[in-house]
C-alpha positions, 0 to 999 in steps of 0.5 A: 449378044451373038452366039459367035462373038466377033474379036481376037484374042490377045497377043500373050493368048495367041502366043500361048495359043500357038504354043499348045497347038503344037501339041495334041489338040482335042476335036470336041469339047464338052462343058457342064456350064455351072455356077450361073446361080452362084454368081447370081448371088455373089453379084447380088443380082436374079438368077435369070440375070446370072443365066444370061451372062452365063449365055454371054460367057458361052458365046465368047468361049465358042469363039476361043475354041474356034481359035484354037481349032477346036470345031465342036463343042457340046454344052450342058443348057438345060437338064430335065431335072431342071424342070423341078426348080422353081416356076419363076426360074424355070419361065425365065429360062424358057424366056431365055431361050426364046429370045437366044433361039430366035437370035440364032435365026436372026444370025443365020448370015453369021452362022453361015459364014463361019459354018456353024451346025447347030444341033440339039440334043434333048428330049424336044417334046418336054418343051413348050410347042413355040420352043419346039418350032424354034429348035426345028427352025434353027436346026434344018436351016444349019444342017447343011454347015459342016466347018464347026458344030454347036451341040446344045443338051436342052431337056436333057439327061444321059439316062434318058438319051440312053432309054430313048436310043434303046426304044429307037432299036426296039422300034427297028426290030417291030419294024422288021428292019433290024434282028435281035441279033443286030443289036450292040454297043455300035448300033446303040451308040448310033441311036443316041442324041449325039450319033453325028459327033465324035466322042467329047475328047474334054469334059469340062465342069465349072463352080467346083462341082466333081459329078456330072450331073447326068450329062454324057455318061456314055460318050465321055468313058474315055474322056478327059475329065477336067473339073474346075473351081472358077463359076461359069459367067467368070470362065476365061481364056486361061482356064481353057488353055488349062483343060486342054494342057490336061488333055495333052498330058493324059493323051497317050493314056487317053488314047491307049484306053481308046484303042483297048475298047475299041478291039474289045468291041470289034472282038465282040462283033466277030463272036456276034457274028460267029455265032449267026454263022453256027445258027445258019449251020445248025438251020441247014444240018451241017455243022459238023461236015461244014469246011473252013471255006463254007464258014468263011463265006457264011461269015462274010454273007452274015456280016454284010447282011448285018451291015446292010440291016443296020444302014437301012435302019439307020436311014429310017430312024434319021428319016424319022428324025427328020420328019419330026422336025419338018412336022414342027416346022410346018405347025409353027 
């Protein structure tokens, strides 16, 4: 089974296609892919059989986003929690996943045509050494496509994104590339998993399931939560169209909560940097007698020491990524 599904959509789905296009559509998309083991046991077959239509079921839904213009999506394959399940499913997971990663580089051909980016977002290290050397593989050799992005959650949980992305900053302030005072909302955001992707505009949850299971707790504050009773192996076209209809009609609320934060966060900024400039003046024992004109341009030096800072850092901790995937490539 290819990871992007050859095959158009009917006529009745291209019409309806067309018609929510003319509407807001979203960027990125998000799916808890739920219910593979439910529909397992409903079709009375192994669970492995129910992840592997539940991998089948993904390659055709990438493709009816792609119709709809949607150009990433982020799914949820395997949770850390995950591990904890019983030896037998957890090895034929794995063994799912050798056999879709190493499909995935047997299609580079495929992913090239159509541009596919492929990405995984984890916590690598926790898998075996031969799925790590295939994720590197397939990662380096789809970095530079950029018409459609797939982000793969392999080994992972959000907390632990989030506890990953705080080390990386610590790790930039013991390495003198970063102050104390650098550290926000924007450089944390930056040192996730999912630092290349927008926010997901629609989380989508199947099996009926209202959580999310640790998945994307801090991109998906202001996205559309979209909860669904259909298993995932028995998703179809509909129930998309269907997510993204809740998306438009949410939109301007979506948007608005959007904006809020976003000059929330650049107010939060300002006062950071306000606050480098009052300690610049304290150093230099002129608060008092300082002019409008000096703060200015203290502000100014600050912020583009900052932003200079936090690039460079940046730079570093992608370097650092890199390395580790190239390291990985070079022991395979």
């Amino acid at each position: 089974m290819s990871w992007i599904k050859e095959g158009e959509l009917s006529m009745l789905e291209r019409f309806c296609a067309s018609v929510i296009k003319a509407g807001p559509m979203p960027k990125h998309i998000a799916f808890i892919m739920d219910g593979n083991r439910r529909y397992a046991q409903k079709h009375k077959v192994k669970k492995i059989e129910g992840h592997s239509q539940g991998f089948a079921k993904l390659a055709q839904t990438l493709q009816w986003c792609l119709s709809l213009g949607i150009r990433e999506v982020t799914v949820y394959a395997f949770s850390i929690e995950n591990f904890k399940r019983s030896k037998e499913e957890v090895e034929g997971l794995m063994d799912l996943a050798r056999q879709k990663f190493t499909r995935l580089l047997e299609e580079q051909e495929n992913l090239e045509r159509h541009g596919v980016c492929v990405r995984i977002v984890g916590d690598v290290p926790l898998l075996p050494k031969d799925i790590q050397q295939l994720i590197a593989k397939v990662v380096l050799a789809t970095r530079h496509y950029n018409s459609c992005f797939l982000n793969i959650g392999f080994a992972y949980t959000s907390r632990q994104e989030i506890s990953n992305a705080v080390k990386e900053v610590a790790w930039g302030v013991e390495e003198g590339l970063l102050q104390p005072s650098d550290v926000s909302e924007f450089l944390i955001d930056k040192c996730l998993y999912t630092c290349k992707s927008p926010h997901p505009d629609i989380l989508i949850r199947t099996s009926g399931e209202v959580r999310l299971s640790d998945f994307m707790l801090w991109q998906t504050s202001h996205a559309c939560l979209v909860f669904q009773t259909v298993l995932w192996p028995e998703y179809s076209f509909w129930n998309l169209w269907e997510a993204v209809l809740q998306f438009q009609m949410n939109y301007n609320a979506l948007q608005k909560a959007r904006d809020l934060y976003m000059e929330e966060r650049k107010w939060q900024q300002m006062e950071s940097d306000k606050a480098c400039v009052l300690e610049k003046l304290k150093e230099e024992g002129s608060i008092s007698s300082a002019d409008a004109q000096r703060r200015r341009t203290l502000l100014q030096e600050c912020r583009a020491k900052r932003e200079e800072r936090t690039q460079n850092f940046l730079q570093a901790l992608e370097n650092k990524r890199m390395d580790f995937l190239q390291s990985l490539m070079a022991s395979a």
